[in-house]
C-alpha positions in Angstrom: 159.3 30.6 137.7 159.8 29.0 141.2 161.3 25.0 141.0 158.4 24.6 142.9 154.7 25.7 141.8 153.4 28.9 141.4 150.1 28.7 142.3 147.7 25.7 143.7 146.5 25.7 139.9 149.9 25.0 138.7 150.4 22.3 141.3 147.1 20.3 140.1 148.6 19.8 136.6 152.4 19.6 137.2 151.4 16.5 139.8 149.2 15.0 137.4 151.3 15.2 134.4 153.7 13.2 137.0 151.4 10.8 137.5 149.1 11.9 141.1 146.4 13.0 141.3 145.3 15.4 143.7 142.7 17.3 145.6 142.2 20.9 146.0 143.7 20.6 150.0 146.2 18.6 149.0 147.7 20.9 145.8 147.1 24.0 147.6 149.5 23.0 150.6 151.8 21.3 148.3 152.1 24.6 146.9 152.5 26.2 150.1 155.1 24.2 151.3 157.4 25.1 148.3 155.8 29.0 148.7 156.8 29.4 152.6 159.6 27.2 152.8 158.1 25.0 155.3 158.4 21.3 155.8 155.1 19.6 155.1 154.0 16.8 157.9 151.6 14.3 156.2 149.5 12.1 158.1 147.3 8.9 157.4 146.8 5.4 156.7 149.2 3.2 155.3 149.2 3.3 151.9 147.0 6.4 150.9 149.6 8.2 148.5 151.9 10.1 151.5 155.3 8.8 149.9 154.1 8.7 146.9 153.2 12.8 146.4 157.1 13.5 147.4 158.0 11.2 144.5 155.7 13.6 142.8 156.8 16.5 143.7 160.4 15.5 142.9 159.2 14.4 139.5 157.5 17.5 139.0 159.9 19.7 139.7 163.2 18.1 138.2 164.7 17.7 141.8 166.4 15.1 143.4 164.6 13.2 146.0 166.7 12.3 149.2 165.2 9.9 151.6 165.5 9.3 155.5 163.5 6.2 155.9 163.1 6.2 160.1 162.9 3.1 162.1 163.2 2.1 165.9 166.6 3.0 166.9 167.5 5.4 164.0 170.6 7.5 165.6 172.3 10.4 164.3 174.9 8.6 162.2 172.4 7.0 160.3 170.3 10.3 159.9 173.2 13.3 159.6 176.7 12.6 159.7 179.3 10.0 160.9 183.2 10.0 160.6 185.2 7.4 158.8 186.9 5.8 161.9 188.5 3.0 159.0 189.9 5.7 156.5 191.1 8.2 159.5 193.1 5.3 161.2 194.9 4.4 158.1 195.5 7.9 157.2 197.1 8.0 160.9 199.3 5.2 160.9 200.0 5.9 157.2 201.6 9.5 158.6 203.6 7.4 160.9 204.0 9.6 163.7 205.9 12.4 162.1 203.5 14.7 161.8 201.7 16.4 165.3 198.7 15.3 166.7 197.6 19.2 165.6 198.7 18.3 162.1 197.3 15.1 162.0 193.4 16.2 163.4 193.0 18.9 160.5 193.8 16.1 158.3 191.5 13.5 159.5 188.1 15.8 160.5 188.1 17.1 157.0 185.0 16.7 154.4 187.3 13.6 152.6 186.7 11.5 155.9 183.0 12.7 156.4 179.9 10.1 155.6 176.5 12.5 154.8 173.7 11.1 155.6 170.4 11.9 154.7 169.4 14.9 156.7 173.0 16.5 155.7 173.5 15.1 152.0 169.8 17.6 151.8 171.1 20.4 153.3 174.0 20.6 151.4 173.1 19.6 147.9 172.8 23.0 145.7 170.5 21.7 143.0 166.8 21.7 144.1 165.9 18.6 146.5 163.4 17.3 148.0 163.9 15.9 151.6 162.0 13.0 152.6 161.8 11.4 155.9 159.4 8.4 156.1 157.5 7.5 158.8 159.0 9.6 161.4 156.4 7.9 163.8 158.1 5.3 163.9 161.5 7.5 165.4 162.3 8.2 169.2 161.4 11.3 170.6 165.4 11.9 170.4 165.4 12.0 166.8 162.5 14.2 166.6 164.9 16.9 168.9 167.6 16.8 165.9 165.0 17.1 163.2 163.5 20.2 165.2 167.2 21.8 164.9 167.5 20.3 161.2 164.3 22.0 160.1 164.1 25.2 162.3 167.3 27.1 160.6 168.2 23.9 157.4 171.9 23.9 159.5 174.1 21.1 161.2 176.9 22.0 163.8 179.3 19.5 163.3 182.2 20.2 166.0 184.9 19.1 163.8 183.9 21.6 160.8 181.7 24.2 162.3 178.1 25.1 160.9 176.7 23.9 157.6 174.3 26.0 156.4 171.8 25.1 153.4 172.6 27.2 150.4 169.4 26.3 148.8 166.7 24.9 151.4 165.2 21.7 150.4 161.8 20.8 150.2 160.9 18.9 152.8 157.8 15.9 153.3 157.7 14.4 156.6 155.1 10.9 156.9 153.5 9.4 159.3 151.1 6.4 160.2 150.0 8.1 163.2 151.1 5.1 165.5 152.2 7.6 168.2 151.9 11.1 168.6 154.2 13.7 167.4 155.6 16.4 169.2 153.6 20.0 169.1 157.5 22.0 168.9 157.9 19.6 165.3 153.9 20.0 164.2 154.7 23.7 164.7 157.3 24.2 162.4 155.5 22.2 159.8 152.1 23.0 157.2 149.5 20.4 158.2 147.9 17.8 155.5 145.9 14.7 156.3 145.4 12.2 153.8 142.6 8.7 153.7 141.8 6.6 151.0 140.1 8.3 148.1 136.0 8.1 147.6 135.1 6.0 145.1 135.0 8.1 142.3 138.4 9.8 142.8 140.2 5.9 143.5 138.4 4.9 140.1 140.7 7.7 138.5 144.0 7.1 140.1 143.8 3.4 138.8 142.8 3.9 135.6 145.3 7.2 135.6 147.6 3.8 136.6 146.0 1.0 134.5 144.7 2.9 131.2 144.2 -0.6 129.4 141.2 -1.4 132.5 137.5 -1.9 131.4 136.1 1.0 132.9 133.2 -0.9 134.6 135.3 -3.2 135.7 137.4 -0.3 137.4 133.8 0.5 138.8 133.5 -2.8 140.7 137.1 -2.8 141.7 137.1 -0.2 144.0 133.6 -0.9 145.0 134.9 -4.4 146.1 138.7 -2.1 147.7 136.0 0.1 149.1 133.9 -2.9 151.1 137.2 -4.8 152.2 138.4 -1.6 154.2 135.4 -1.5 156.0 136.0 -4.6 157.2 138.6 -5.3 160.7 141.6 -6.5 158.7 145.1 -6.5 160.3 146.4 -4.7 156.4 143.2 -2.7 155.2 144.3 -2.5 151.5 146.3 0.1 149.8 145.9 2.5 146.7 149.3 0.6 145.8 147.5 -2.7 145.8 144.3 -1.6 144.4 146.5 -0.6 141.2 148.5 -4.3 141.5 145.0 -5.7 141.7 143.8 -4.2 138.1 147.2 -5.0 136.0 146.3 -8.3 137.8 143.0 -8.2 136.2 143.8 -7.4 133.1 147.1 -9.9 133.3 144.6 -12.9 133.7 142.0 -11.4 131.2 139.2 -11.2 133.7 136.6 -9.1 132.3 134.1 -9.5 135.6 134.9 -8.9 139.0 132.6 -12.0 140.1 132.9 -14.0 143.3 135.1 -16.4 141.8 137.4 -13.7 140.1 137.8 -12.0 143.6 138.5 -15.1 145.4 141.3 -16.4 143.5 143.2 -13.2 143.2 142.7 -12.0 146.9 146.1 -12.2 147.7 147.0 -9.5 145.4 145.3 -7.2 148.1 145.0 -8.9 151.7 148.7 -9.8 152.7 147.6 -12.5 155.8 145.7 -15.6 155.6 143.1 -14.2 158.7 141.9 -11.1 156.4 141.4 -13.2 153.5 138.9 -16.0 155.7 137.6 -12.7 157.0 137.0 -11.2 153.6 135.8 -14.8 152.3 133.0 -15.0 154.9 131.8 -11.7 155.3 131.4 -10.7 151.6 129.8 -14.4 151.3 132.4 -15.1 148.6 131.6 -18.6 146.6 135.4 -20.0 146.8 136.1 -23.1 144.5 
């Protein structure tokens, strides 16, 4: 049997037995991915289950999960490889210039002075992994060029050592918010999946899949309630994430209604800034105090 999933079928219940639920888009290029060896790019929201479904699939499967979580200014050192300038100069003065500068550079650019990152720690691992990099939106266009190398051939030329080759290729889940555009050479070399927040009925099942102790009906009127704030112009439309928070919150406080009152003193649980919640207060005609 592949580490992966065999069929779209078996991807279903292998993610739900790890805890996420899924569609039928959403298994069948989950399965896919593992099937054709391709990195999956998944776009949507914030906080609509995109990190969350590698998690799964690393649960599922018994792999590792390696993470590359991308920011502004993310370099190559912090994504692939650096040397150990610290350890290399004490190995140098601790040879004390007897040995040849020859001599000394096979010594110091050797894998005992190398720092993996991420991207390479992936590559190289021989157990089954699954590579993560988070919110690659959020990247410069630079990095994009060394993940289109990365994920083209799953090798790294490093000078020093030569090429690295992945013995076993990861599986690999790219993210993004969509706050800029990605490249068409990366979307290219990646399977395709788009993710929102859930309807009603499937959002119902993922928080009592979460929150099995929940009043059913009150799980009703929960995500009717998630469902009305998101239609709303918030700064932080809420998450699946805080949609779950917001039942063990219930159920915490022992509130067996979600009533005007209930909602208004546990909003924070779900809107993060103090506009959203006046927002939510006056257009949902909430009764506070």
């Amino acid at each position: 049997m592949s580490t992966w999933f065999s069929s779209p079928r078996e991807a279903t219940s292998r993610l739900e037995a790890a805890g996420y639920l899924v569609d039928s888009a959403t298994a069948t290029t989950s399965y896919l991915a593992g099937a054709l060896e391709k990195p999956l790019l998944i776009e949507g929201p914030a906080g609509v289950g995109k990190t969350e479904l590698a998690k799964a699939v690393a649960r599922a499967a018994g792999a590792e999960l390696v993470r590359l979580q991308c920011y502004e200014g993310l370099d190559e050192a912090r994504a692939l490889y650096e040397w150990n300038y610290k350890k290399q100069l004490l190995r140098i003065q601790a040879s004390g210039g007897a040995e040849s500068w020859e001599q000394t550079h096979d010594d110091i650019f050797t894998d005992e002075f190398l720092l993996t990152r991420p991207l390479l720690t992936a590559i190289r691992r021989e157990q089954p992994t699954v590579l993560l990099v988070d919110e690659v939106d959020k990247t410069d266009v630079e990095v994009e060029g060394l993940l289109l190398e990365v994920l083209s051939d799953f090798q790294v030329t490093i000078p020093e050592l030569g090429t690295v080759r992945a013995v076993r290729r990861p599986y690999v889940v790219l993210t993004s918010n969509a706050t800029r555009e990605l490249s068409e050479a990366l979307k290219r070399r990646c399977l395709y999946l788009h993710l929102d927040y859930p309807d009603l009925d499937r959002e119902r099942q993922i928080v009592l899949s979460q929150v099995p102790d929940l009043d059913e009906g009150l799980a009703v009127q929960l995500v009717q309630v998630v469902a009305r704030l998101r239609e709303l112009e918030l700064k932080k439309a809420p998450s699946i994430a805080e949609s779950i928070d917001w039942a063990r919150t219930l159920l915490a406080l022992e509130i067996g209604t979600l009533d005007d009152a209930a909602v208004a003193e546990t909003l924070g649980v779900v809107l993060k800034h103090a506009s959203d919640q006046d927002r939510a207060v006056r257009e949902l005609r909430l009764r506070v105090g």
